[in-house]
MIBAPA-905121 format. One record per residue: residue in one letter; residue number from 1; x, y, z of N, C-alpha, C in turn. Coordinates in nm, 3 decimals. Example, Ala and Ser with C-alpha at 12.3 -4.5 7.8 and 13.67 -1.06 7.14 Angstrom:
[A,1,[1.319,-0.569,0.780],[1.230,-0.450,0.780],[1.320,-0.330,0.780]]
[S,2,[1.285,-0.225,0.708],[1.367,-0.106,0.714],[1.290,0.003,0.787]]
***
This chain:
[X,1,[3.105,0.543,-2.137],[3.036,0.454,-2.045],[2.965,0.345,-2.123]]
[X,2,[2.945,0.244,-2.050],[2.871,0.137,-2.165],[2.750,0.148,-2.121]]
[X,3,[2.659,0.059,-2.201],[2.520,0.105,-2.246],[2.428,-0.010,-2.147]]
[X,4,[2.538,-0.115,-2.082],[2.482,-0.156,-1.999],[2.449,-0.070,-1.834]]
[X,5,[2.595,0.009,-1.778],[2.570,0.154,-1.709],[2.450,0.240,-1.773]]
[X,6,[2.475,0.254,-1.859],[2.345,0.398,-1.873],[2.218,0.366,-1.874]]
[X,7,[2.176,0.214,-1.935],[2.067,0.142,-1.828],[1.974,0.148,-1.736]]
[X,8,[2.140,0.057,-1.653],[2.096,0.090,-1.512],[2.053,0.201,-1.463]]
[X,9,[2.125,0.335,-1.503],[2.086,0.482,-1.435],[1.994,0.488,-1.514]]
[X,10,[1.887,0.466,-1.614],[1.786,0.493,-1.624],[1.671,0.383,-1.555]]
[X,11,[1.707,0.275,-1.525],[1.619,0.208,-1.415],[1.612,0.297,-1.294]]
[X,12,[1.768,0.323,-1.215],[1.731,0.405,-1.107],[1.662,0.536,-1.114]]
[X,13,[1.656,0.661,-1.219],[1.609,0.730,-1.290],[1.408,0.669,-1.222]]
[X,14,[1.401,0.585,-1.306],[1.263,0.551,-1.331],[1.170,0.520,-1.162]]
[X,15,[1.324,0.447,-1.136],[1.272,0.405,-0.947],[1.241,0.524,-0.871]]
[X,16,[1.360,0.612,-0.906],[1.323,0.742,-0.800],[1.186,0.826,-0.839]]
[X,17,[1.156,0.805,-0.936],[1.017,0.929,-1.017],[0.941,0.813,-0.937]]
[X,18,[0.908,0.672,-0.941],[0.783,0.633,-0.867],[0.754,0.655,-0.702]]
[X,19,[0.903,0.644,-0.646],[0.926,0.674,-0.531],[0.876,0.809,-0.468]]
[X,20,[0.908,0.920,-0.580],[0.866,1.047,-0.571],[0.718,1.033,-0.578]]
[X,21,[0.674,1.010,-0.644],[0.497,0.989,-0.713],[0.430,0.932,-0.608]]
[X,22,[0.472,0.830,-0.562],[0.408,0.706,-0.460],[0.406,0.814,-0.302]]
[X,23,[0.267,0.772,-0.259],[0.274,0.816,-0.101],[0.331,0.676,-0.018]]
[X,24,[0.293,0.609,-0.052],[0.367,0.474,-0.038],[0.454,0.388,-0.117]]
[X,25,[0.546,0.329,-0.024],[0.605,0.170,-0.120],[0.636,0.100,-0.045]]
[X,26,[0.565,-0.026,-0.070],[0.570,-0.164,0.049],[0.687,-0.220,-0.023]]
[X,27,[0.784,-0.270,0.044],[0.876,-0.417,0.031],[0.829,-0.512,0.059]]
[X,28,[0.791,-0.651,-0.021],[0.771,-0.757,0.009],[0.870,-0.818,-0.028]]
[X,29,[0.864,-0.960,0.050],[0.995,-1.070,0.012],[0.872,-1.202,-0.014]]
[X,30,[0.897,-1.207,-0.163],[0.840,-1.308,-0.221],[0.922,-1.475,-0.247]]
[X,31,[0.869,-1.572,-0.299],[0.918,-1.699,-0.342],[0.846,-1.787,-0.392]]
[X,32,[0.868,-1.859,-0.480],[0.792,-1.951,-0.509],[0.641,-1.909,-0.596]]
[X,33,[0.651,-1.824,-0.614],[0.482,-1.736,-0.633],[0.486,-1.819,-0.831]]
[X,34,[0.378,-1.847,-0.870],[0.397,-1.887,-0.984],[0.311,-1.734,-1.080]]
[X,35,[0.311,-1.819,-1.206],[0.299,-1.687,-1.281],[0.150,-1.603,-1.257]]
[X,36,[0.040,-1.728,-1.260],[-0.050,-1.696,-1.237],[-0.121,-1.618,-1.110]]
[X,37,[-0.040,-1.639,-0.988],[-0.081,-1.598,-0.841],[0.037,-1.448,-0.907]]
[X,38,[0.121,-1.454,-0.954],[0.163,-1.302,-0.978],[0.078,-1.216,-1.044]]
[X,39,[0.023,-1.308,-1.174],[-0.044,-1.178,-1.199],[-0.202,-1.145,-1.192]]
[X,40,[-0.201,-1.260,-1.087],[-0.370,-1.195,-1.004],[-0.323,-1.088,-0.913]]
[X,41,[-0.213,-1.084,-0.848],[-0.172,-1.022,-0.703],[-0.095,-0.837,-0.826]]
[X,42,[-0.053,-0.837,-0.943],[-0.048,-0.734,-1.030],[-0.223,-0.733,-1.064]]
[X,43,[-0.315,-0.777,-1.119],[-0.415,-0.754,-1.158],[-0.514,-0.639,-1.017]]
[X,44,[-0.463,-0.718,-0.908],[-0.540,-0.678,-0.787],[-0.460,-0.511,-0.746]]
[X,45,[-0.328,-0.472,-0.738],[-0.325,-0.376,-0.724],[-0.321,-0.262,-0.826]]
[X,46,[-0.312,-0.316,-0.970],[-0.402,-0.260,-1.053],[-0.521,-0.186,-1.022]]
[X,47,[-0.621,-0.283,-1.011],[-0.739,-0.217,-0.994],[-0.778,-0.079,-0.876]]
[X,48,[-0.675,-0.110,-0.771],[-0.696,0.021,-0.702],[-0.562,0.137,-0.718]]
[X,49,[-0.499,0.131,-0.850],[-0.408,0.228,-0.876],[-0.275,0.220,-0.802]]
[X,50,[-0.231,0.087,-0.743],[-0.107,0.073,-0.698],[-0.006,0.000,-0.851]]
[X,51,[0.084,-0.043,-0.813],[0.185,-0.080,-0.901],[0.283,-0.203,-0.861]]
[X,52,[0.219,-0.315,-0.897],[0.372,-0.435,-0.791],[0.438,-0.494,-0.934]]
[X,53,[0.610,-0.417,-0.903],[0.696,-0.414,-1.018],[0.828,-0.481,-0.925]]
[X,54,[0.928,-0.566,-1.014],[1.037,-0.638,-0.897],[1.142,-0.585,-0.979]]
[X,55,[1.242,-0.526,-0.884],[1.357,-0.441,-0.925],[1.473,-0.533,-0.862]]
[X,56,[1.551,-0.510,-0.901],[1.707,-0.548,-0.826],[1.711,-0.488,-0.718]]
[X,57,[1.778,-0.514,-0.625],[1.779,-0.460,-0.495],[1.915,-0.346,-0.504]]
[X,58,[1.975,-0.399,-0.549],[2.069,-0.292,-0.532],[2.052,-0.159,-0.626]]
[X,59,[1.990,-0.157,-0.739],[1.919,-0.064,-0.781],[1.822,0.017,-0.731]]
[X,60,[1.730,-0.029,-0.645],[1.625,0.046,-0.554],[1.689,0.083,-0.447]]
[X,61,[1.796,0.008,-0.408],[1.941,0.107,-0.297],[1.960,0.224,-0.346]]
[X,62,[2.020,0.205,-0.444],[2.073,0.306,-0.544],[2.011,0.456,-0.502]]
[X,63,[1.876,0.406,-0.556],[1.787,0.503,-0.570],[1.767,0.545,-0.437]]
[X,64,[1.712,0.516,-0.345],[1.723,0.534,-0.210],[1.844,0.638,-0.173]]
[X,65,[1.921,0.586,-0.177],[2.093,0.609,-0.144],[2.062,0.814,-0.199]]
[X,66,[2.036,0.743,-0.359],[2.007,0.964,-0.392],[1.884,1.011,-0.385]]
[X,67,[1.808,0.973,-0.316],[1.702,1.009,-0.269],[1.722,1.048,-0.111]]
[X,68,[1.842,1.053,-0.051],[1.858,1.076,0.082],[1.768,1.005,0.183]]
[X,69,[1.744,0.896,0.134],[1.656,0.795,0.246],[1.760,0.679,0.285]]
[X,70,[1.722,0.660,0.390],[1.854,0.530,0.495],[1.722,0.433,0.538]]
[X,71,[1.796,0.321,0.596],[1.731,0.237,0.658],[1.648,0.123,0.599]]
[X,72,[1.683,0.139,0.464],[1.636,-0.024,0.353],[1.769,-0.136,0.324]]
[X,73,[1.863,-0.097,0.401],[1.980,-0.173,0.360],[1.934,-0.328,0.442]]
[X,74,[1.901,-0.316,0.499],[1.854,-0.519,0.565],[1.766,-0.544,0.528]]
[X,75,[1.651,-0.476,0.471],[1.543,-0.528,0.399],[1.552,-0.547,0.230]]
[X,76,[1.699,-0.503,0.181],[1.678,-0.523,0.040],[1.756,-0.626,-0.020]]
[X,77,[1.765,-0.709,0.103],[1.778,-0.871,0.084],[1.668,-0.973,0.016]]
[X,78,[1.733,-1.067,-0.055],[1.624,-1.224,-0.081],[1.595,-1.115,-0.227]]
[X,79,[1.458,-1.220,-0.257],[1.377,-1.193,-0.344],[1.275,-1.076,-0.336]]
[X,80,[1.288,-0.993,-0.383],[1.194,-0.854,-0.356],[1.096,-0.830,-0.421]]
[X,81,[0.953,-0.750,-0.401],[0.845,-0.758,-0.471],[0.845,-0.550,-0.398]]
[X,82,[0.824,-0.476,-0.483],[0.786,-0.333,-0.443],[0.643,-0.321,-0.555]]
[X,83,[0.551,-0.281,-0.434],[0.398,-0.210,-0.448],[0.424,-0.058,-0.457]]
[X,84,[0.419,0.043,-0.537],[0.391,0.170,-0.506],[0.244,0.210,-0.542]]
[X,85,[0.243,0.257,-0.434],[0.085,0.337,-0.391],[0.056,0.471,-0.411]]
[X,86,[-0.054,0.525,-0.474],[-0.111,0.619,-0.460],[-0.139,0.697,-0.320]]
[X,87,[-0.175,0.639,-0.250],[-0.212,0.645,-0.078],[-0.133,0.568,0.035]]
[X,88,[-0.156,0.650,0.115],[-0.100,0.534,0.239],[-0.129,0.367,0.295]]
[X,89,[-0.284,0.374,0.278],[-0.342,0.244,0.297],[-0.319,0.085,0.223]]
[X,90,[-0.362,0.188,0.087],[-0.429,0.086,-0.002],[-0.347,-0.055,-0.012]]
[X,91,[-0.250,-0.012,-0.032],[-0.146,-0.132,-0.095],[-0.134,-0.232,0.003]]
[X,92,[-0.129,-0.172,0.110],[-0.100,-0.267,0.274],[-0.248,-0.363,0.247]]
[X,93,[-0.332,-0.295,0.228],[-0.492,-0.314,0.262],[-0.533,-0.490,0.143]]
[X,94,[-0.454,-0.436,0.052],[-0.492,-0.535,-0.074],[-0.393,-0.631,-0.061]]
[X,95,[-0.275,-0.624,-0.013],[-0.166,-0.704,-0.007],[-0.246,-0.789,0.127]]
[X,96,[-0.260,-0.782,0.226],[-0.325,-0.843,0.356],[-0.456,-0.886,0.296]]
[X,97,[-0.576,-0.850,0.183],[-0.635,-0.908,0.175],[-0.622,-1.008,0.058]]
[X,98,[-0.522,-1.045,0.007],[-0.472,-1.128,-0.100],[-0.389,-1.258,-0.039]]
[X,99,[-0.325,-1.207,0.056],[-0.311,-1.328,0.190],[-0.437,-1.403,0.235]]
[X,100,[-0.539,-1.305,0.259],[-0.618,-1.368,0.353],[-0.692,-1.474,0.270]]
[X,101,[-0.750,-1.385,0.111],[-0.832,-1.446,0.068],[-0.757,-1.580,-0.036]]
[X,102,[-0.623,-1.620,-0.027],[-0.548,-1.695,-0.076],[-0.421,-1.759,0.022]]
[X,103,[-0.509,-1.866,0.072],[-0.382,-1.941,0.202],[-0.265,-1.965,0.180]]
[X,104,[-0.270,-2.011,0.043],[-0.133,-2.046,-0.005],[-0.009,-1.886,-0.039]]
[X,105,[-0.092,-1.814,-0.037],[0.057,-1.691,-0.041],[0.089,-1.657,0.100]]
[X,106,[0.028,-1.728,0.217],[0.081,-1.699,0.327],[0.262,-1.695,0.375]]
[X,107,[0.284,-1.800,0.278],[0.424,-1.818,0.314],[0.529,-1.761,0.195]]
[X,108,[0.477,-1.739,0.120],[0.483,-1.679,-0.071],[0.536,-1.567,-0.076]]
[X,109,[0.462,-1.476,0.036],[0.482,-1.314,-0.011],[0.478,-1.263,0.134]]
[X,110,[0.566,-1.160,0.187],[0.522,-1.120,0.280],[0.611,-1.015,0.344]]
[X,111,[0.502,-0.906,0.366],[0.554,-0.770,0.373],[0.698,-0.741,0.463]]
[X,112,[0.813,-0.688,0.391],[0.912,-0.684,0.489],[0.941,-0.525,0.606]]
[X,113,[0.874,-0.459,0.513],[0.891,-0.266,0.557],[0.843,-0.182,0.424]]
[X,114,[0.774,-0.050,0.482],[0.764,0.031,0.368],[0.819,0.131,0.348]]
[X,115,[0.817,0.227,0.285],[0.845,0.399,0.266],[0.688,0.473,0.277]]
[X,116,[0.670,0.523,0.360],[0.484,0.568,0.398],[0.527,0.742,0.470]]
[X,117,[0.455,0.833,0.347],[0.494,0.973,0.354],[0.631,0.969,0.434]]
[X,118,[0.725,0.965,0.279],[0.861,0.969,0.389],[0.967,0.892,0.479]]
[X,119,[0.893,0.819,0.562],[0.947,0.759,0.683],[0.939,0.609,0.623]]
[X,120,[1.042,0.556,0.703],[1.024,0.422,0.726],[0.947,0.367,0.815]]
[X,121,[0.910,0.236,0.782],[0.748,0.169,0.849],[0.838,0.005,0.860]]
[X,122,[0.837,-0.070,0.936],[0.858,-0.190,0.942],[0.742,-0.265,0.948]]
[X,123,[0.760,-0.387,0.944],[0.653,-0.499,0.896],[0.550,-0.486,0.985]]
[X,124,[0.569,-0.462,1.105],[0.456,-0.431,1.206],[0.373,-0.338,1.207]]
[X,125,[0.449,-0.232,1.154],[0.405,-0.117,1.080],[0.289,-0.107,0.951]]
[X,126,[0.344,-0.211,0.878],[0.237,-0.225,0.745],[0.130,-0.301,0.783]]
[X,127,[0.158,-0.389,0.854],[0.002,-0.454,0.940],[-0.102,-0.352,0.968]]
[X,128,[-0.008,-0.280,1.096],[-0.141,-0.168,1.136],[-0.189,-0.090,1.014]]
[X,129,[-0.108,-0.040,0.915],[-0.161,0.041,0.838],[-0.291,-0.084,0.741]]
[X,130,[-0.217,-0.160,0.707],[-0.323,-0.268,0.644],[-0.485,-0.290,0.734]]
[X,131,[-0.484,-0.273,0.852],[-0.596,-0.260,0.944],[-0.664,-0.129,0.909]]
[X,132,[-0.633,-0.008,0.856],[-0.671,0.123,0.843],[-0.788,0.039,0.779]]
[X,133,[-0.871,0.097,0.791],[-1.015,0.130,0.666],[-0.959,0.245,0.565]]
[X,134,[-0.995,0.175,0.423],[-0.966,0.312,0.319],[-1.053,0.412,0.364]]
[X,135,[-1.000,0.500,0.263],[-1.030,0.667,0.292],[-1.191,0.685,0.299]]
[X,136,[-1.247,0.623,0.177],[-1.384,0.589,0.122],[-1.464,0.583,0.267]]
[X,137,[-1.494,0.484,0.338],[-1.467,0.395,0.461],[-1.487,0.494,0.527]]
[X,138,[-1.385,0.598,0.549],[-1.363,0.658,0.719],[-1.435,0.769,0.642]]
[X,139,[-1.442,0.825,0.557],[-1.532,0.914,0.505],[-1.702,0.940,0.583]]
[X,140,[-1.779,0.768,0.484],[-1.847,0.762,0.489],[-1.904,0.720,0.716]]
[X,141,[-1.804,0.703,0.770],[-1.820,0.689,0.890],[-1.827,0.802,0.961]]
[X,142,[-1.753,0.906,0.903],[-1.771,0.992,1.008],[-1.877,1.095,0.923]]
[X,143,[-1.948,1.100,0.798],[-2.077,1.183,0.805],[-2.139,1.085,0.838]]
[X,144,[-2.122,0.906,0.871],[-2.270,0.899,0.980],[-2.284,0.933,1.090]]
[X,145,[-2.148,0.976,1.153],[-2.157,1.017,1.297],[-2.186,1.179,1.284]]
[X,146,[-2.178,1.245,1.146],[-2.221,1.364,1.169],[-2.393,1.371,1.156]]
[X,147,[-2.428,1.301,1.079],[-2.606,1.294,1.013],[-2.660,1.225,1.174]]
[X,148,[-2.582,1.158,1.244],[-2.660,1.077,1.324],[-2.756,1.206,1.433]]
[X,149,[-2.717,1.288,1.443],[-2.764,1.401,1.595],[-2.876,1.434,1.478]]
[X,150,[-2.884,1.480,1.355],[-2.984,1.523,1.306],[-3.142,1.468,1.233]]
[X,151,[-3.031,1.319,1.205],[-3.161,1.215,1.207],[-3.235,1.160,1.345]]
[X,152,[-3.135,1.206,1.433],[-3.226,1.122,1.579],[-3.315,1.325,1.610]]
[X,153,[-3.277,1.434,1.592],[-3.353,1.554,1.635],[-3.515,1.534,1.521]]
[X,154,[-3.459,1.507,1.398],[-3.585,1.481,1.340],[-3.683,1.389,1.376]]
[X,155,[-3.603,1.251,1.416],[-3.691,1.179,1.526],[-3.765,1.200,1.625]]
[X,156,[-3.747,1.271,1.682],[-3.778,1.329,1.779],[-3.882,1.403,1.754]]
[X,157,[-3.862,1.520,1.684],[-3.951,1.616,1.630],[-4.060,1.537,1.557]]
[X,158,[-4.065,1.457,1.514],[-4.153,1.364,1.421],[-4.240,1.321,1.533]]
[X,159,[-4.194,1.258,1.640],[-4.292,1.168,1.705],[-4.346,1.299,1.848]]
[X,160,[-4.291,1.396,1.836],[-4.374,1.489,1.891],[-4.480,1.581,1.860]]
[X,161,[-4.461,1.558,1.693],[-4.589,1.586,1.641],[-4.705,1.533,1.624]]
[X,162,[-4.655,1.376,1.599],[-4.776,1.298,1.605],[-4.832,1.258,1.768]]
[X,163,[-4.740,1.283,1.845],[-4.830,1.284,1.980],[-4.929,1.431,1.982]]
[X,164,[-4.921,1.526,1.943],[-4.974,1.665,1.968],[-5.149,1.581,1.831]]
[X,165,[-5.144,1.531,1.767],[-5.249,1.462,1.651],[-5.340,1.433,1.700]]
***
């Protein structure tokens, strides 16, 4: 076999272990993006432990294909950009706020479908998930809705003591 084949099967090799690893992987279809807006938009999912790496498409088929997953064959058209995520959210979350907070990648980059535990997610799909609040977030929301009954009973109890004063 030539050494350009054995390669490739170690690119696909490498695709399927992130695929495996990743609770997520967004498809974006990028253009035009220059070096610098790339590697703020790599710097940014850096920082929260995602990964935006650009593969051949027919190689991340590949991988797909022996990974027994269907349904990326119309999205692994154009120019491709894949995020793999640690979590379900994040990547959607940072990708939508890298749009927002930069007008000009509006037309640049933009999510086509993901792989999210498993399943396929289409672009409408990564929106809503991009709307999630991280984990952090819904954490800290729901012990305020748990602390809230016990800070308002202490309230209570507080100002019934100082009426009894």
């Amino acid at each position: 076999m030539s050494e350009n084949f054995e390669a490739k099967k170690a690119v696909v090799e490498e695709i399927k272990e992130k695929i495996n690893s990743s609770k997520s992987v967004i498809l974006a279809k990028y253009e035009r993006l220059t070096v610098k807006e790339v590697t703020d938009l790599r710097n940014r999912f850096r920082a929260i432990s995602c990964e935006y790496k650009v593969y051949k498409n027919t190689l991340v088929r590949k991988a797909f294909e022996e990974l027994g997953v269907a349904g990326f064959d119309n999205d692994l058209k154009d120019a491709t950009a894949f995020i793999f995520c640690p979590d379900e959210t994040s990547g959607c979350s940072a990708l939508a706020k890298a749009v927002k907070e930069n007008p000009p990648l509006t037309d640049k980059i933009i999510p086509k479908c993901g792989y999210v535990s498993g399943a396929y997610v289409d672009a409408e799909g990564i929106k809503k998930l991009a709307a999630i609040p991280s984990r952090e977030v819904l954490l800290a929301k729901m012990l305020g809705c748990l602390q809230s009954p016990i800070a308002n009973l202490a309230y209570v109890l507080g100002a019934i003591a100082k009426n009894k004063e």
